[in-house]
C-alpha positions, 0 to 999 in steps of 0.5 A, spaced: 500 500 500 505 504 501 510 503 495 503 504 491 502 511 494 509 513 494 507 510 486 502 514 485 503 522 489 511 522 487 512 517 481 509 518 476 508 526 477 515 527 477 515 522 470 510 527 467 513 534 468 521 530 465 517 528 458 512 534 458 519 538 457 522 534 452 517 534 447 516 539 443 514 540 437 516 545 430 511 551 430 510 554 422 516 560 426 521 554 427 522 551 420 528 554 416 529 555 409 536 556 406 535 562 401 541 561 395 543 569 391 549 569 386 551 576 385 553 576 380 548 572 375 551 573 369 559 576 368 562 578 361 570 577 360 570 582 355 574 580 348 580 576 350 585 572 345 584 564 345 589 560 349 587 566 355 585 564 362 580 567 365 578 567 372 571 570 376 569 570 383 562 569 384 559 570 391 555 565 394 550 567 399 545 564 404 540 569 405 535 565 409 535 562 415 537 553 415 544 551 412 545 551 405 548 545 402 551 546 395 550 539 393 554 539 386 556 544 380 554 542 373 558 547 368 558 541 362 564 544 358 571 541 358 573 549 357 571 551 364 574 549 372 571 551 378 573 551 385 569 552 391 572 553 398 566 552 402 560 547 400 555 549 406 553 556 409 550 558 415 544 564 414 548 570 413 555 566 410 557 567 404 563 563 400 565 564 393 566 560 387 571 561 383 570 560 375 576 558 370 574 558 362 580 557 358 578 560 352 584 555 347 580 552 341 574 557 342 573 562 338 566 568 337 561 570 341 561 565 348 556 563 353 556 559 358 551 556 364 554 553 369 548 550 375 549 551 382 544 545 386 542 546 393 538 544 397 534 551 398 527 552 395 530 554 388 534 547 387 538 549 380 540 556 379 544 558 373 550 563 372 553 565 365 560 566 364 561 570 356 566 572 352 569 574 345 574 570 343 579 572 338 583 567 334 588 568 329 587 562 325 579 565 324 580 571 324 
């Protein structure tokens, strides 16, 4: 009788408040989503000579509230290289994405997407690198 009381009035009360305070559940106010900006979208190295390498540093940002994953980079062209230094971002970090387009071979008027994934709402963002590529053999 007795260990069923002791049970009953101080058991099971103090069971009650320790798991009430651990369960929680996500409110709408405490789901985060990463957004992803690029700034800029698009850069023109200008009229450069075959056989030049160009180089350009987009900056990639975090302006939500989750992390950012930058799951992969999708540039499709042997002519271009990129190196990023930091594949996830904290809201309000930023890294940069360098871009290298080795312009050997090319000639004219160039345009290149490069798709950055990531797990924020827009899943795929295209940059675009362009350039004039003069080449001698076809000029």
């Amino acid at each position: 009788m007795k260990t069923t009381k002791i049970i009953q009035y101080i058991i099971i009360p103090l069971l009650t408040i320790s798991c009430s305070n651990t369960i929680k559940s996500k409110t709408e106010n405490e789901v985060t989503h990463p957004k992803f900006v690029v700034h800029p979208e698009i850069h023109n190295f200008g009229t450069i000579e075959s056989g030049e390498v160009a180089t350009f540093f987009f900056k990639l940002t975090n302006e939500g509230t989750g992390v950012l994953h930058i799951d992969s980079i999708d540039y499709g062209c042997g002519c271009i290289e990129t190196v990023l230094k930091k594949d996830e971002l904290k809201n309000g970090e930023s890294t940069y994405l360098q871009v290298l387009f080795n312009s050997a071979g090319v000639w004219g008027n160039v345009n290149k997407p490069i798709l950055v994934f990531t797990n924020s709402e827009e899943k795929e963002k295209s940059i675009y690198i362009s350039a004039k590529v003069n080449n001698q053999l076809f000029n």
